[in-house]
N, C-alpha and C positions, 0 to 999 in steps of 0.2 A: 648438838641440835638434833630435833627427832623430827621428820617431815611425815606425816602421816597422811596414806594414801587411801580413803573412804572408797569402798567395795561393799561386795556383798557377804563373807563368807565366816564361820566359827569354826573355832579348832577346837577339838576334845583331843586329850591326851589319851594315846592306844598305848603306852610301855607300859609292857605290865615285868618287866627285868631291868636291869643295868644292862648297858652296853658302850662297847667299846669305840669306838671310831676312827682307831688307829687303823692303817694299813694292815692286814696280816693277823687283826686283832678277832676274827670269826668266834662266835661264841655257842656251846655246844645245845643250848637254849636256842638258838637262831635259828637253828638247823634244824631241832626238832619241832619245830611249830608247822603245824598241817595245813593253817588258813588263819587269813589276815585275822586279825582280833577284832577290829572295825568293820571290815568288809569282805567277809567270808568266801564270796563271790570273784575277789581277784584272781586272775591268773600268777601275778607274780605282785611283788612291793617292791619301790626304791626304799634300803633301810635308812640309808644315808647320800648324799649328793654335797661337793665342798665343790667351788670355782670361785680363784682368785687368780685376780688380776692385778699386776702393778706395772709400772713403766723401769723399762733400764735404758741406757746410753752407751754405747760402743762409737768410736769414730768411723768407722766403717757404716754402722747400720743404724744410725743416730737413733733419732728416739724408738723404740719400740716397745711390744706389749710381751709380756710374760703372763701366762696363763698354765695355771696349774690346777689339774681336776682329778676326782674322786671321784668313784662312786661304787655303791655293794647294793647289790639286789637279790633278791630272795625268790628262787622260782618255785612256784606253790603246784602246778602241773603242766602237762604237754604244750600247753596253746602260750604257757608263762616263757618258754625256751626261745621266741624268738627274738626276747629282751637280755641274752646272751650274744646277739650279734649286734656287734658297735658299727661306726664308721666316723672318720674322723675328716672334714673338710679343710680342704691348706688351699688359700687362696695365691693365683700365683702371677706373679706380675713379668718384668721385664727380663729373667734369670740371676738378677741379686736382688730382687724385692719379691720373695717369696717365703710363706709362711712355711717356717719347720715343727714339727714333731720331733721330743726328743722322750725317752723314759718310761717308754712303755710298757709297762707288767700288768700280769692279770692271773688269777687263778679261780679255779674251778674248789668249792669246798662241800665235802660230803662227811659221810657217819661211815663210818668201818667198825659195827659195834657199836662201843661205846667212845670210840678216839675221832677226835676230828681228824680230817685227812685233806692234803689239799694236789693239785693238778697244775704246773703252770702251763702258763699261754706260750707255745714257742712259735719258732718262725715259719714255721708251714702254716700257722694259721693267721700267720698276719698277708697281706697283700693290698697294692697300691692301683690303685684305678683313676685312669688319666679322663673326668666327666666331659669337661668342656679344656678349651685353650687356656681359660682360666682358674681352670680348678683340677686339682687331684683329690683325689677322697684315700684313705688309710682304713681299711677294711678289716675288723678283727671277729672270732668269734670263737667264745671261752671252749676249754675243751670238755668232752665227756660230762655234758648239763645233765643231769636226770631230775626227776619229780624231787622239787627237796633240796636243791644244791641254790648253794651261795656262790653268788661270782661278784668279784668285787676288782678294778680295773683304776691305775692312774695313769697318766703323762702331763707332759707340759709342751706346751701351745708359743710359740715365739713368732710375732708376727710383726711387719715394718706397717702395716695397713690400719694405720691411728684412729682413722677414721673411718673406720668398718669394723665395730666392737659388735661380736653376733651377742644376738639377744640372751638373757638368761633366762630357762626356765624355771617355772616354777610349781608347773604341773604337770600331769600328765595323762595317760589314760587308765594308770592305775595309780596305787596309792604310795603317797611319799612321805615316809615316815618323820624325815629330818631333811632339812637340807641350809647350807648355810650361802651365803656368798658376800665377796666382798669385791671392789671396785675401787683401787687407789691410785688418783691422777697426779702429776704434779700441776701446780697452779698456773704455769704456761699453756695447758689446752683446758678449756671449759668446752663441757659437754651440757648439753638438755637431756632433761632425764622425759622418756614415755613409757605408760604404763597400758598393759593390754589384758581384758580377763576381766571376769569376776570375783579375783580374792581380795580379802581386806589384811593388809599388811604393812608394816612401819621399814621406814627405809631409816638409818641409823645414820647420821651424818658427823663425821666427826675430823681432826688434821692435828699433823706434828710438822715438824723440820725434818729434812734428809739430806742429804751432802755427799756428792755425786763427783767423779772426776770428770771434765768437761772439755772439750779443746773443739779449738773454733779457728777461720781465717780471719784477721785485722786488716781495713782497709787504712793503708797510714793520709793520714793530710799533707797539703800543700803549708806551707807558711799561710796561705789565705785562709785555711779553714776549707778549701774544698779539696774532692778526692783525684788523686793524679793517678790515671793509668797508665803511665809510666813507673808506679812506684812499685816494686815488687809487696804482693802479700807477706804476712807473717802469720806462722800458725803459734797459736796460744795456748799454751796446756796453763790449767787450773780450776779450784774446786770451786762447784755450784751450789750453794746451800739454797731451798725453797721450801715451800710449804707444801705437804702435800694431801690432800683432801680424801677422807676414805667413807664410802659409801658401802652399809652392810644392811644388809635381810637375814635374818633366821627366823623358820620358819617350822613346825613341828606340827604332824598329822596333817597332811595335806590331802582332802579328799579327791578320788581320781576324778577325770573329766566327763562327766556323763556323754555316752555315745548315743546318739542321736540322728534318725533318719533323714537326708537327706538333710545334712547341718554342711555339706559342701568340703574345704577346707578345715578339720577343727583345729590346726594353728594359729588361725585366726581368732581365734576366743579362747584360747588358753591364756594361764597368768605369765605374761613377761615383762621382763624389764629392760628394755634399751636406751643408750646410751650413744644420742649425736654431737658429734665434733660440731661445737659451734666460733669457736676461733682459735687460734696459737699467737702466743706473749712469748717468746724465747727471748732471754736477753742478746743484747748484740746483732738479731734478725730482725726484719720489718714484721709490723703486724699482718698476720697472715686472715682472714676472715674466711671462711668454712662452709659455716652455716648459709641457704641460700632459698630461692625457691624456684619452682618449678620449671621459670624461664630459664633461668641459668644452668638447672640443669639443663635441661634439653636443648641448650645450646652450646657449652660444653661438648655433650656426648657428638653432636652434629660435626663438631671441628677435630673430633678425631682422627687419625689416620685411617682408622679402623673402619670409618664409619662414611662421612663427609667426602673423604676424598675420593673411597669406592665407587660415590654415583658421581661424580666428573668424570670417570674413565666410559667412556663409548666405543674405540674403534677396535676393539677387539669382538664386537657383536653387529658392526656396521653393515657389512654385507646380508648377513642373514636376516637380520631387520628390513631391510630395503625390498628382500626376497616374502618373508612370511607377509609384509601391508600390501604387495602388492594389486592392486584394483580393490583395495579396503574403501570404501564408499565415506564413511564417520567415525569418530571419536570410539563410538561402542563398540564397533566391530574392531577397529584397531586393538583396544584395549584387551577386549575377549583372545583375540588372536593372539597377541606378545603375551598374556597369562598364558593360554595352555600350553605356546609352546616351551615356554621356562617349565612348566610343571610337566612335560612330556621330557624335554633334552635334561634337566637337572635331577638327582638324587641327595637325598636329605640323609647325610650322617645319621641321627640321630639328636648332634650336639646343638643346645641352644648357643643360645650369646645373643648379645647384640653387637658385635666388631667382629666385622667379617677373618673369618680363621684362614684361611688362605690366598684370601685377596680374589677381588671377584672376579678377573681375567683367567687365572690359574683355577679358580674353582669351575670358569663356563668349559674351559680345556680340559678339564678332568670330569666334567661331568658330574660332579660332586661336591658337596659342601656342607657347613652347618645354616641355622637357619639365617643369618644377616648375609652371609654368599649369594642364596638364594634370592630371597627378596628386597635385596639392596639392589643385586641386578636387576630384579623387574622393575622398582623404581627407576631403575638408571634408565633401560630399554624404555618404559610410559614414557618416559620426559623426553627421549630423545625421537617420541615421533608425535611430539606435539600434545601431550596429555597431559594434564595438571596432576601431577603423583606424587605424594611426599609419604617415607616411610614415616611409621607408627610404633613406637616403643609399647609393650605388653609385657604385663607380667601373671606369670602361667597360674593355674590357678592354687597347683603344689608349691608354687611359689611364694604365694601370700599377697595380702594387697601393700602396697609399701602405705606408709603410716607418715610417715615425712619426707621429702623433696633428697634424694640423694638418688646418684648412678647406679647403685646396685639393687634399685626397687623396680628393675625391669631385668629380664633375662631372657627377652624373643621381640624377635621385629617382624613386620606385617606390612604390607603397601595398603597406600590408601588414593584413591580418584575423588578428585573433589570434583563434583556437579550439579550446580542448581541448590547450593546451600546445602549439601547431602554429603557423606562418604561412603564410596562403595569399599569395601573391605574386601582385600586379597591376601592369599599364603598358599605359595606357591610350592612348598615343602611337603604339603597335604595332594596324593593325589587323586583323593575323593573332594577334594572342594571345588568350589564354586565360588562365583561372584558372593559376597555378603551371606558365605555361609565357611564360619569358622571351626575348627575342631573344638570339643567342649571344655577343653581344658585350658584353653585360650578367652574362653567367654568368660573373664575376670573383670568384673565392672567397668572400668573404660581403658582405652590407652593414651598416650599420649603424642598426637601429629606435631612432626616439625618441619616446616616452612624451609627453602633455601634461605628467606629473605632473614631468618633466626627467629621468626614468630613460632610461638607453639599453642597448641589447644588441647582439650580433654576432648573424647570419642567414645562415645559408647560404641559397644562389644558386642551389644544383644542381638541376637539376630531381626530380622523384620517381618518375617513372614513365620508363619508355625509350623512345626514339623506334622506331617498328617500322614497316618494309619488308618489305615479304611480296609476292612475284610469284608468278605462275602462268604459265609459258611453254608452248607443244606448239605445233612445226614439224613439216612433212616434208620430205623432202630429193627433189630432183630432179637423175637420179645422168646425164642426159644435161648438164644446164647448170651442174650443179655450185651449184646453191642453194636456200639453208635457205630456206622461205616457212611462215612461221606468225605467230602475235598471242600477248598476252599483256598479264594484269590484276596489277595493281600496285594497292595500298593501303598508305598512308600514314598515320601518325600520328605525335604531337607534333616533334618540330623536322623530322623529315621532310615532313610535313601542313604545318608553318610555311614552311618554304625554299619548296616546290613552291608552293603558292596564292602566294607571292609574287613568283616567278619568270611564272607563268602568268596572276595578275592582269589582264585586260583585253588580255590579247592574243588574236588572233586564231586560230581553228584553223590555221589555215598557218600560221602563224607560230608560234605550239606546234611543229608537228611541224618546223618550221626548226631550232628552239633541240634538242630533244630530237634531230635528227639529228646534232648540233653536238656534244652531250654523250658522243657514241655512237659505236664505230667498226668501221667493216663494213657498214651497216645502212642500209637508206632504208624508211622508213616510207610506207604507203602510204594509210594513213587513220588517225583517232584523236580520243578523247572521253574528255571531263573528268564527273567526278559528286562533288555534293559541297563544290563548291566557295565557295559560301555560307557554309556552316556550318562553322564550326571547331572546334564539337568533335563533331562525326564526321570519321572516316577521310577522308582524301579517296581519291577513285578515279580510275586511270586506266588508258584502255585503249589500244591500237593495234595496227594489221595491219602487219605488215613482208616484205621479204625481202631476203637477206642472199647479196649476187651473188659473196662470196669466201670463203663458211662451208666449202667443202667441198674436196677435194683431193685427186685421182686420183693413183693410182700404180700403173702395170699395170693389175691386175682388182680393186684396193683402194681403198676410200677412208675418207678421214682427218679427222674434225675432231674440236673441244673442243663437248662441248657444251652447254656455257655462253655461247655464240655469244659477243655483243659485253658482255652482262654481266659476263663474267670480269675481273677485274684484271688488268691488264698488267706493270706493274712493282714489285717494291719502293719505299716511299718511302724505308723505311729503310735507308743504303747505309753510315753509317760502322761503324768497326769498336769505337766506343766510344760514347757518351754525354753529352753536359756537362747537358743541361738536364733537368727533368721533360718529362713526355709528355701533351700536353694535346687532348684527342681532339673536344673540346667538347661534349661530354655523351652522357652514355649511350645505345649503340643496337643494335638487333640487325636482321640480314638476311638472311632466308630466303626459299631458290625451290626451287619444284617444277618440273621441268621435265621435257616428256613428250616422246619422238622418235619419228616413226611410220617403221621401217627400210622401204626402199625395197626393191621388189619382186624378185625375182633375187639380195637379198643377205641374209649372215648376219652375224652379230657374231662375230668372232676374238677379239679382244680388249679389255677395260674396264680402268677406272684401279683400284685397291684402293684400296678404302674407308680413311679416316681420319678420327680423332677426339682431336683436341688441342685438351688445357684448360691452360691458364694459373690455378693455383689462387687463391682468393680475391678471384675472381670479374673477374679484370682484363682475361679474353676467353679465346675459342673457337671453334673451328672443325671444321665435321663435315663430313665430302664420303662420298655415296654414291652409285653408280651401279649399276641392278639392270636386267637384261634377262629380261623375259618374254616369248615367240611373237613378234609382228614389232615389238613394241615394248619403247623403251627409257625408263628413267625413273631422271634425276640427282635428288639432294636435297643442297640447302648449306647450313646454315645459320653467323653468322658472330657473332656480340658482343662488345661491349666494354660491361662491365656498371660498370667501376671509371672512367672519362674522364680522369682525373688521377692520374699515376701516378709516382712518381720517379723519378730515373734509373738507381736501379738494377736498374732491370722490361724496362731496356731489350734485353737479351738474349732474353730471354721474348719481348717481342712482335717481334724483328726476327726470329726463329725462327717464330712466327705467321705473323708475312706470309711470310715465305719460301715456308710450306709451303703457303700459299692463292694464292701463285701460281704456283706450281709445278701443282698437282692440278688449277686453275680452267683451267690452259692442256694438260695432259697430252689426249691422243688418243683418242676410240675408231677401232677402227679393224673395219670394214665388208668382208668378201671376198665378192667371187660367188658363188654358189652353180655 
């Protein structure tokens, strides 16, 4: 049977040779090719990609997954080299339910002349990385890659985690010549197939018989027909013959993923295919059911050790609690207090999860933790001084949005106060935040709240208020050396307020004014002061003197600049002439400057840009550019918002017309004549 999956996408065939796609098989044609034949422009090609899957049985690690992968890629220049570096994810469970690696080779293949030559991969360049409690990563990377080289790399995947089959891809960000895959279950676990992406491709569905050795325990009966536990078990060796159902894609010229501005996550619109466990038939077991939805998750994950039980524990934070509310007046100030002080006493590993990694007693005694240590504790602290708190499953936004109802479609937890039909959103692992102000890589469409009582609900992420940047610039210009010398105040709030205090954190004034020269183009600063920086929930401030040695620009007895000096935008980000993705801006913000020019002695104003005022309806941004001249002074006004962050794609003509026209006016001229 053939299931055909309706998309968007056409394949042209690029082989312009035979090739091999054996292991080892590098061809000296492969090698010599200078640039894609299709897309001249790639930094490197997948030539080939194979992932197959089948199930084996052992009495020890019953059913599991055997995964076996390929892959040769073609580095075409420097920027191509860092598709020479793998990594390989082994999920890991209780210390016998964990995913192995076994068969790893790889080699490096170049031209020596006219000889093919090839490199292997040895153990100095392999290495293991412990990410989270649940996961290690196998980190490889091919040896001695130059402009030109073939690296082509297998192993096989053994995993007890049936029902956590990682997605396969089918794209990527460059171009994939071939790629096959196949998927064979036996008829005891059915899966739902999801498809993600814009390619059009046939999924191949096909099944044989297999015959397996199998051994099990026998519950014996009573003479009634019912089961005596009294009766000792008996283990049963003997063969399983079943059906087993094989699912394939091939796939040939696969064009890469068009990169695109501010598209957010692009794993989220690549072509994949996954595969959910929706129940288990094993002969001689009960019917197991799998498949579920979102209640069930999140009531599961609730009843875990890991998770549920951590906010039952109190008396190890009792005293201190009693000590930080004391003469707390309400609920607000309670709440504000027991956050900062978790976000002052605790240190964030690093590690997400959502199951606290060293139990939240031992994480508030070490000081330390991953993120469900942390904010599982301030849930536990809110509840226990009377505050309605239930934590918040998220998942990051390098994460991806989960797509169906399973545990592993969150990997960070968050506290949440419910108030007046409201949630305040807390993370207390961030120690630039604030009430309902998340880090951006958290602001992933909603999360999901779970209830002690086992209720759960959906929560948006968005922040509530916009982040706002407001400057105050006034220069003067010096019309013998051609430059702008003036200062200017800048204040900051919410993810603006967040990025800067954390960019600036503990660095040095010079070193500030390094970074902020670095950000900036034209410009050397020449002194500069931070205010504010404590406090997060005031504005942060910041000041600096500058002068700007190329803002100005003689022509005859005229001179020329924008000015917007090195604030102005320079380019469109947005260049293609269509859209494939939504438009994710990462949260709402607006930015307005007043800016004051004192006209330089001997000259007049000839000519200013005209004023413009373009709104994108329904609030998904705006732009105002005015410039007014009075007596010897000039003064621009900008202001810019995007009040919608997330937008679809098809808004995308609207805002590629925005920036157009804000960089257009932010760079347009005044222009200065002598008197």
């Amino acid at each position: 049977m053939i299931k055909k999956i309706t998309l968007l996408c056409i394949f042209i065939s690029t082989f312009s040779f035979g090739q091999d796609f054996r292991f080892g098989k590098v061809s000296k044609e492969e090698l010599m090719e200078k640039q894609h034949p299709k897309y001249p422009e790639a930094d490197a090609a997948i030539l080939y990609r194979e992932t197959k899957t089948h199930f084996e049985y052992s009495q020890n690690t019953d059913f599991h997954t055997v995964t076996e992968v390929f892959e040769r890629i073609k580095i075409y220049n420097k920027a191509g080299m860092d598709w020479a570096k793998k990594a390989i994810k082994l999920y890991q469970g209780n210390g016998v339910m964990n995913d192995k690696v076994s068969g790893l080779k790889g080699y490096t293949y170049y031209l020596d002349g006219n000889k093919v030559k090839d490199e292997k991969l040895r153990n100095d360049g392999i290495f293991e990385e412990e990410v989270s409690e649940f996961m290690e990563v196998v980190r490889f990377a091919l040896p001695n890659v130059t402009e030109g080289s073939i690296i082509e790399f297998k192993y096989t995947l053994r995993s007890p985690f049936i029902g956590d089959i990682e997605p396969y891809r089918f794209q990527e960000e460059i171009p994939v010549n071939k790629i096959e895959m196949r998927f064979s279950a036996p008829e005891y676990f059915n899966y739902k197939l999801h498809q993600r992406g814009g390619l059009s491709y046939n999924i191949n569905e096909s099944g044989g018989e297999r015959t397996i050795n199998y051994t099990y325990e026998s519950r014996p009966q009573n003479r009634n027909g019912t089961y005596g536990s009294n009766l000792q078990r008996e283990t049963v060796n003997t063969k399983l013959t079943f059906t087993e159902k094989d699912y394939e894609v091939s796939l040939t010229d696969v064009p890469p993923i068009e990169k695109e501005a501010y598209a957010g996550n692009i794993n989220n619109y690549t072509a994949t295919l996954q595969f959910e466990l929706s129940y288990i038939s094993i002969p001689n077991r009960p019917l197991k059911m799998v498949s579920t939805n979102w209640d069930n998750v999140s009531e599961s994950i609730y009843k875990s050790s890991g998770f549920g039980k951590q906010l039952a524990k109190s008396n190890y934070f009792d005293k201190d609690l009693n000590r930080i509310l004391k003469d707390a007046s309400n609920n607000t100030e309670k709440a504000i207090r027991i956050f900062e002080y978790v976000k002052a006493k605790m240190n964030w590993n690093g590690y997400l999860g959502i199951y606290s990694q060293e139990g939240v007693r031992d994480a508030y005694k070490k000081e330390v933790g991953n993120a469900a240590d942390i904010n599982l504790m301030l849930v536990a602290m809110l509840r226990n001084a009377g505050i309605d708190a239930n934590p918040i499953l998220v998942s990051t936004k390098s994460h991806g949005i989960p797509i169906f109802p399973t545990r592993n479609g969150f990997n960070f937890v968050i506290a949440g106060v419910e108030i007046q039909n409201s949630v305040v959103l807390m993370d207390a692992t961030d120690k630039e935040s604030i009430p309902n102000l998340l880090q951006e890589e958290l602001l992933n469409w909603k999360g999901r709240l779970i209830r002690e009582d086992g209720s759960s609900a959906w929560v948006s992420l968005m922040p509530k208020d916009i982040a706002m940047e407001s400057c105050m610039m006034q220069y003067s210009i010096d019309p013998q050396d051609l430059i702008a010398i003036g200062s200017t105040r800048t204040q900051y709030s919410g993810h603006f307020a967040m990025s800067n205090r954390s960019n600036f954190r503990n660095v040095s004034n010079s070193d500030r004014i390094k970074l902020l020269e670095k950000s900036m183009t034209g410009v050397e600063i020449d002194s500069s002061s931070i205010a504010k920086m404590e406090n997060s929930y005031e504005p942060l401030k910041l000041t600096f003197d500058f002068h700007a040695p190329e803002a100005v620009e003689k022509i005859s007895d005229k001179l020329y600049l924008s000015p917007m000096l090195f604030q102005a935008i320079e380019e469109n980000p947005f260049k293609l002439d269509e859209r494939k993705y939504p438009i994710d801006f990462g949260y709402p913000h607006m930015k307005r400057y007043l800016i004051t020019i004192s006209i330089p002695e001997g000259y007049t104003v000839e000519t200013i840009p005209e004023s413009v005022n373009f709104v994108i309806p329904n609030g998904k941004g705006s732009f105002k550019y005015i410039v007014n001249s009075t007596n010897n002074m000039l003064q621009c006004s900008v202001e810019f918002s995007i009040e919608n962050s997330f937008m679809a794609s098809n808004a995308y003509p609207e805002i590629k017309k925005l920036f157009e026209i804000m960089v257009k006016k932010e760079n347009e001229k005044i222009v200065l004549t002598k008197v």
